[in-house]
N, C-alpha and C positions, 0 to 999 in steps of 0.2 A: 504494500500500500504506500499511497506517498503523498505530501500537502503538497499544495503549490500556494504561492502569493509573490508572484516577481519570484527575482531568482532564490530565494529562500524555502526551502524545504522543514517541514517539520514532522516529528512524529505523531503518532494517533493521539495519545494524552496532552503534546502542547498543541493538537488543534481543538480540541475537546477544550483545555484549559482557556485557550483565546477567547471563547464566550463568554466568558467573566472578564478576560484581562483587556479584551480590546473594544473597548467602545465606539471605537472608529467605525468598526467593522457593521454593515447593514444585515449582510446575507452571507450565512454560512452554508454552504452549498456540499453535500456529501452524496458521490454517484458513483459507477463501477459494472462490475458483472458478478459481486460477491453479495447478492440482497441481504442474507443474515450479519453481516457487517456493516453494510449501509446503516440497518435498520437498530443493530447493535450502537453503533457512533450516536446514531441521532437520539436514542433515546437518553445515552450517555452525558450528550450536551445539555440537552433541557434538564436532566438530574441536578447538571450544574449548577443552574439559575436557583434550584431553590423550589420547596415544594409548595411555598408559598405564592412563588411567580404565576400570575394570570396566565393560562395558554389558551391558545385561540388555532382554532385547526380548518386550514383550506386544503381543498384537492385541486386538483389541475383543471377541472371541470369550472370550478367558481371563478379561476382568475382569468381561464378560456375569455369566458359569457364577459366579464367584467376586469379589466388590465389594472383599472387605478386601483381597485381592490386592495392588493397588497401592501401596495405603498399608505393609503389612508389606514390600514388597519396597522402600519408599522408607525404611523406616525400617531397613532391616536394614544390618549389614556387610562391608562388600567382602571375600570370602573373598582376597583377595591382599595386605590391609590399607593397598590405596591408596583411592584416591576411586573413585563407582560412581555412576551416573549410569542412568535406566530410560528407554527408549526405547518410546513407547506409538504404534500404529499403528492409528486407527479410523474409520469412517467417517462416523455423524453423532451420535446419543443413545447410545450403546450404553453408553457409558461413567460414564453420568451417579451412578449410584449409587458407585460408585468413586472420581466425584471429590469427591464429599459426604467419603466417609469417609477420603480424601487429605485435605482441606484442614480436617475437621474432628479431626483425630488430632493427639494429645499432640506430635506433633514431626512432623516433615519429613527430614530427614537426606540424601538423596540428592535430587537433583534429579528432577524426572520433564518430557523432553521429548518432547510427545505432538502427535500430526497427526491432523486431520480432513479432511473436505468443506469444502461450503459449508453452514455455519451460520447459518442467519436470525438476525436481530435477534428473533425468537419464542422460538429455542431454549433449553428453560430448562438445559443444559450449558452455552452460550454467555454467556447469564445471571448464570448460577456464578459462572463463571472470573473472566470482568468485573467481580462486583459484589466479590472477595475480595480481600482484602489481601497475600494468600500465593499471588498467581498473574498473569503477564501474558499479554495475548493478541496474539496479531500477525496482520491482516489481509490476504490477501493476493487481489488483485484482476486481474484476466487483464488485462497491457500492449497498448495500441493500436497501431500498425506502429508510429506514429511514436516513442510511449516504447524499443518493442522495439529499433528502430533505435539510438537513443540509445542503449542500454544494449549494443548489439553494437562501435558505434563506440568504447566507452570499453573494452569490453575488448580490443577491436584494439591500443588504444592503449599498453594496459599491458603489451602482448606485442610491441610495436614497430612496429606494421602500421601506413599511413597508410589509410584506405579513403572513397571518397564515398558519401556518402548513399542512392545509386541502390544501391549494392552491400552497406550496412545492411541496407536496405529486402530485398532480394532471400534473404538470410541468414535472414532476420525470417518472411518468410513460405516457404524452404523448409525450417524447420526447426519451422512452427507453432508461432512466437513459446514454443519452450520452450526455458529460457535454457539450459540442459544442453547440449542439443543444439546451439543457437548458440555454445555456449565449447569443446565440441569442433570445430565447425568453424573456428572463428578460429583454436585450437591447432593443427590441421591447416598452415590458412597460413602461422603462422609456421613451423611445422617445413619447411614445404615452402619457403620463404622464408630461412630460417634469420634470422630477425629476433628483435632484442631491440629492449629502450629504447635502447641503447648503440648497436645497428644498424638503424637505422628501415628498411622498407620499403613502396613505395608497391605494394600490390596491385588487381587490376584485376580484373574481370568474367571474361576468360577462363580466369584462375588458380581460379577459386573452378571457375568449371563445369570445368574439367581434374580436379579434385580429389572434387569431390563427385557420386561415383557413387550414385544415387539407391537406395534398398535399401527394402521394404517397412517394415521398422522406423522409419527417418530421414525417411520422405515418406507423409503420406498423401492426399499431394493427389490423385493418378492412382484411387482410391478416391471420393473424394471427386466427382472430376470426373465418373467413372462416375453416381455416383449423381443428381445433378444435370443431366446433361445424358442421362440417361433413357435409356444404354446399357447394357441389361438382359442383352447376349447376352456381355459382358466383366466385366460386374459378379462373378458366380458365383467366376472366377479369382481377381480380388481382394480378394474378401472372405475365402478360404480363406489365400492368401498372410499375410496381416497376421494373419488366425488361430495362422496356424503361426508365424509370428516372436512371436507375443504383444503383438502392440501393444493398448495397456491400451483399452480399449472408450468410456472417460471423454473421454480425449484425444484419440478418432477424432469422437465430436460434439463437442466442443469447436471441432476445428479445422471440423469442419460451419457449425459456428456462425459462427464466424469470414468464414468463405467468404459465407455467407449477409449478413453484415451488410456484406461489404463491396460484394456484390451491390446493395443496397439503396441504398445510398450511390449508385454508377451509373446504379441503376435511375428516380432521381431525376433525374439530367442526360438520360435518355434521356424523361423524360415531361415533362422540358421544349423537346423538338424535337431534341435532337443524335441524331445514329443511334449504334446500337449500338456500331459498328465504330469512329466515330471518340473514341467515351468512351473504349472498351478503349485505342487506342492514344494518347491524350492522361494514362493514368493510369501513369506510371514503377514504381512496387511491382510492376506485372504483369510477371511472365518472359514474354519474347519469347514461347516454347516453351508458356504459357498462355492465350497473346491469344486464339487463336482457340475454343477450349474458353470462355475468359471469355463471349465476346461471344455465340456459342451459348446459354448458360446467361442471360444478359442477355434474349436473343430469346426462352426460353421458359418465362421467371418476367416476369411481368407486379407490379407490384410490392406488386398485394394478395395476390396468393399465396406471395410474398416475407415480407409480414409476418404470414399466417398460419403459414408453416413456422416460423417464429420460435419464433413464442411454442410450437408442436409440440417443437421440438426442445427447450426449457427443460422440458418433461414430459419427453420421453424421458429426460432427464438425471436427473432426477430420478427416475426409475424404476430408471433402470441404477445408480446411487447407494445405491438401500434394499438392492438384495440380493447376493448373493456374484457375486462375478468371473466366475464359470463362467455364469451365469445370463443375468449382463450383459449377454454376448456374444451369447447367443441373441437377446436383446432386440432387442438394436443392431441384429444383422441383419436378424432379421424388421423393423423401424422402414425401415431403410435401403434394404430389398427393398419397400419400399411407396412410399416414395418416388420411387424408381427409375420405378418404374411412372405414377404421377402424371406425373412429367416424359413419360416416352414419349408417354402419351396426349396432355400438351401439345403437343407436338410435330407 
């Protein structure tokens, strides 16, 4: 991940911290292709202000319809006469004229901490934000296991857990590298552990699977595996499941994506002569309980049809991204139900 404001770079906590320290600043702008980070940051900064700060919440819809919106509600005053801070929620351009007339208005007065997508280096919002003096931006870039890992270990830590790497790793990818979901699972352990700093505790692989009953919301690997390994007559179930829980459409290709590049990765040891089977079981990130689903999907992605879906699923994402939620979903499926089929036939 990485700030910008002019040539000055800073880390996630002193952009976070800037919300308090820079009054200057109008709009704090945090976007990427990592949403659970996005949305981690954002809520991070409004903590900052204080649980007593006014918040005031727009989507991309309201400043659409109405541009000056923003700006008068940044400049207006806290009906409670404390501090008031606007909380803007959008997906890519939509916002663009609002933020002209935010950062081009006589004053600023309340903060405005606003989320997007992923914004190209094209985008002329992204543009904006970056090119003005009354606004920072914060980039946020989807974590590799191994960063994921890293960043599970160190919250183990802060909660007393000792955990190895193998058991990182396994967190990482049954939580689809979104850190939310990996800090309620660490808090699980310690409660379930009863660990602090003051009482460390070494937790192990069997305590995590004892604990973490798998739920349509928290996993979408069994989804994902469906689709991949071209089982078309289970699929139908679980695409309705994860409907009804509302798992966000974004984050099911995302972790697609995910699955897929790590495909790739294997799919290279296996076209240098090692079989299928002994990749899957030479690579430790994989859950036991995946191997053999891996090495399946390994045997019926050959790896140019590997880096075709690739570059497929960066369009679907992109598709599911321009239009409302409800839409989305149909997208995904239909995408996901083609897929599905590709695989079978491979098969």
């Amino acid at each position: 991940m990485s700030f910008r404001s002019g040539p000055k770079k800073l880390s996630e906590s002193e952009f976070i911290g800037a919300v308090t320290a820079r009054p200057d600043i109008r709009l704090f702008l945090i976007f990427g292709q990592d949403a659970s980070a996005i949305s981690d940051i954002a809520a991070r900064a409004a903590a900052a202000l204080g649980e007593e700060a006014e918040r005031v919440d727009l989507d991309g819809e309201h400043i659409r319809k109405d541009p000056a919106l923003l700006a008068d509600e940044a400049s207006s005053l806290s009906l409670f006469g404390g501090s008031r801070y606007i909380r803007l929620t959008m997906r890519r351009e939509e916002a663009l004229n609002a933020f002209e007339n935010l950062l081009g208005a006589d004053q600023g007065g309340n903060p405005v901490i606003a989320t997007a997508g992923d914004l190209k280096k094209t985008s002329k919002l992204r543009k904006l934000a970056e090119g003005s003096k009354q606004a920072l931006t914060y980039i946020c870039y989807p974590p590799g296991e191994g960063q994921a890992a890293a960043t599970i270990s160190a919250l183990a830590q802060q909660q007393g857990l000792r955990m190895d790497r193998a058991l990182a790793l396994r967190i990482a990818r049954y939580t689809g590298q979104d850190r939310k979901l990996a800090a309620m699972e660490v808090e699980k352990l310690a409660l379930y552990h009863d660990a602090s700093p003051d009482n460390p505790v070494t937790v192990d692989m069997a305590a995590f699977e004892q604990l973490s009953a798998e739920t349509g919301e928290e996993n979408v690997q069994a989804l994902i595996n469906h689709v991949l390994g071209g089982k078309l007559r289970a699929l139908g179930g679980e695409l309705l499941n994860n409907r009804q829980m509302g798992v966000d459409a974004v984050r099911i290709i995302r972790a697609m994506q995910r699955q897929v590049a790590l495909l790739i990765g294997l799919r290279a040891k296996v076209e240098q002569g090692t079989s299928p089977g002994a990749v899957v079981r030479a690579t430790p990130s994989i859950f036991f309980k995946e191997k053999e689903s891996v090495e399946a999907q390994l045997i019926r992605w050959p790896a140019v049809r590997l880096a075709g879906l690739n570059g497929h699923l960066i369009d679907i994402e992109q598709r599911v991204m321009s239009v409302k939620a409800e839409l989305g979903t149909v997208i995904l499926e239909e995408e996901l139900t083609k897929i599905a089929r590709a695989a079978a036939r491979a098969g």
